[in-house]
RODO-2510 file (C-alpha; in nm, 4 decimals, decimal comma):
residues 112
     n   res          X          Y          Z
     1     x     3,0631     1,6232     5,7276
     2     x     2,6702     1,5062     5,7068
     3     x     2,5497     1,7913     5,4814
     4     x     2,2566     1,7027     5,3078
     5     x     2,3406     1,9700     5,0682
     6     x     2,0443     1,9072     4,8027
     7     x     1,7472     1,8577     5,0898
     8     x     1,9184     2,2326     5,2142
     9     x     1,8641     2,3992     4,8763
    10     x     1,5388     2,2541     4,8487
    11     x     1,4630     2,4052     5,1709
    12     x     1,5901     2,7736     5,1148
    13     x     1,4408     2,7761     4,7845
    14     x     1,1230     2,6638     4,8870
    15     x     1,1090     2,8183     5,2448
    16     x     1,3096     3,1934     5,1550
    17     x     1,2413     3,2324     4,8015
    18     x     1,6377     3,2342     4,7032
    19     x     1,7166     3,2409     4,3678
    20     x     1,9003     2,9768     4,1676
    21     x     2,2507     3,2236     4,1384
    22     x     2,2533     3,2513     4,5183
    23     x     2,1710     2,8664     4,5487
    24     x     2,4218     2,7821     4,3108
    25     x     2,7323     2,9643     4,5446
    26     x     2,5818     2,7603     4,8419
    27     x     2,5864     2,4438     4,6516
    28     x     2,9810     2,5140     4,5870
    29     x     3,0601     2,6725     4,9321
    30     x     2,9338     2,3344     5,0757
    31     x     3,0916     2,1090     4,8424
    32     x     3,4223     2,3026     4,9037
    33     x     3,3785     2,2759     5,3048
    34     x     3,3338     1,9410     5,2335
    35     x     3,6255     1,8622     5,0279
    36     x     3,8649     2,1208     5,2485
    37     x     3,7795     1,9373     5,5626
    38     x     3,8681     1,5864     5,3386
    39     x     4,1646     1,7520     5,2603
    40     x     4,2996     1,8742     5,6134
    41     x     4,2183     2,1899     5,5621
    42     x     4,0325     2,3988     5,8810
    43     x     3,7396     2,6138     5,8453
    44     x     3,9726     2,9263     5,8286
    45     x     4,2098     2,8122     5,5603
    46     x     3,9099     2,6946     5,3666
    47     x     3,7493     3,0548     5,3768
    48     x     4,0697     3,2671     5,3528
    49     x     4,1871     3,0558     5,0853
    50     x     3,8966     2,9945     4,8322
    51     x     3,5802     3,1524     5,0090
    52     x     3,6436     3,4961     5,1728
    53     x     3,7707     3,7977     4,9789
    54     x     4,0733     3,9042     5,1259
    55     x     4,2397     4,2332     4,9926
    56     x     4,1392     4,5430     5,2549
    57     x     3,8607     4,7372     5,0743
    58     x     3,6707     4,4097     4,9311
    59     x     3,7151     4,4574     4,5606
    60     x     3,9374     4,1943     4,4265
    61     x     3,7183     3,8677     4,3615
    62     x     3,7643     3,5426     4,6149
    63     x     3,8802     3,2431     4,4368
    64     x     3,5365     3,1199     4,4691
    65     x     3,4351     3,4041     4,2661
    66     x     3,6502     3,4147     4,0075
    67     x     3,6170     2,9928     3,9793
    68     x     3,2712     3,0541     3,9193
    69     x     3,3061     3,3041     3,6482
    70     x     3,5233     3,1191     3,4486
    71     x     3,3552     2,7192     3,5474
    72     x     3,0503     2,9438     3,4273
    73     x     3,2137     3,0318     3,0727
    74     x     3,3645     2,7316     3,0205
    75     x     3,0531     2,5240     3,0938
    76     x     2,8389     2,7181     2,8152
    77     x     3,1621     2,6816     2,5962
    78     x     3,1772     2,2863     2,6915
    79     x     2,8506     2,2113     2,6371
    80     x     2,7727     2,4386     2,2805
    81     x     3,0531     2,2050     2,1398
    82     x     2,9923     1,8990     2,3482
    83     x     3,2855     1,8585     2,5381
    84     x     3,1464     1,8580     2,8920
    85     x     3,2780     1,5993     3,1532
    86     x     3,1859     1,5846     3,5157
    87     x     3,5482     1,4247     3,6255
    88     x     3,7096     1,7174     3,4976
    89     x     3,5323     1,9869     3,6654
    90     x     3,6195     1,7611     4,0357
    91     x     3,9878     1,7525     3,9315
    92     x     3,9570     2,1119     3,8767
    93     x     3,8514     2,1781     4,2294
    94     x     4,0726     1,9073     4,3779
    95     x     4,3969     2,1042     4,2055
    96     x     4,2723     2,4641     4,3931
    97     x     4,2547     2,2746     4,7544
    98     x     4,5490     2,0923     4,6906
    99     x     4,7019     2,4352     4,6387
   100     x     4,5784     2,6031     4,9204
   101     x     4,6647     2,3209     5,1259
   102     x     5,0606     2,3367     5,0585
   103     x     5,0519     2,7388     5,1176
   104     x     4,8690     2,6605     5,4187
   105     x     5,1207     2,3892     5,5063
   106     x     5,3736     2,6528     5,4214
   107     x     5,2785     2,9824     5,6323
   108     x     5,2853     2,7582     5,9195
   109     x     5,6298     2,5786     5,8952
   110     x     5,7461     2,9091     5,8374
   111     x     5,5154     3,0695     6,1576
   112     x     5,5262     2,7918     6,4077
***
């Protein structure tokens, strides 16, 4: 995938007003289609699996979500004691693909 995801940011910021919090779950929904589609995975797998809340009435967080909360607490924790490291936060998202890969990989050996 060719996304210039920075230039796009730029653009919505500049051209629709969006705010940094909204910018920042683009920035991560790209980099994760990017990485899923690295990884095998297809546009649906990517989104059921990490982007899309998936429980009936809406309530329960996506893993996106919930990735951001805590990436979020653990960054101001990470950086008030200096303890931040860029490598770390990529294995982190590497781990949750991998993961939804193999259950993907799963549900279809079992569902041909």
């Amino acid at each position: 995938l060719n996304l210039d995801i920075d230039e796009d940011v730029r653009l919505l910021k500049e051209r629709l007003g969006m705010g940094d919090d909204v910018l920042d779950y683009y920035r991560v929904s790209c980099m994760i289609l990017k990485s899923g589609v690295k990884a095998g995975l297809t546009l649906y797998e990517i989104a059921s699996g990490i982007l899309c809340r998936t429980d009936p009435s809406g309530e329960i967080p996506s893993k996106l979500e919930t990735l951001t909360s805590v990436a979020g607490e653990l960054a101001t924790s990470a950086v008030h004691n200096g303890r931040f490291h860029h490598a770390t936060a990529s294995l982190a998202l590497e781990e949750q693909l991998s993961t939804t890969k193999k259950a993907v990989d799963r549900r279809s050996s079992v569902f041909p």
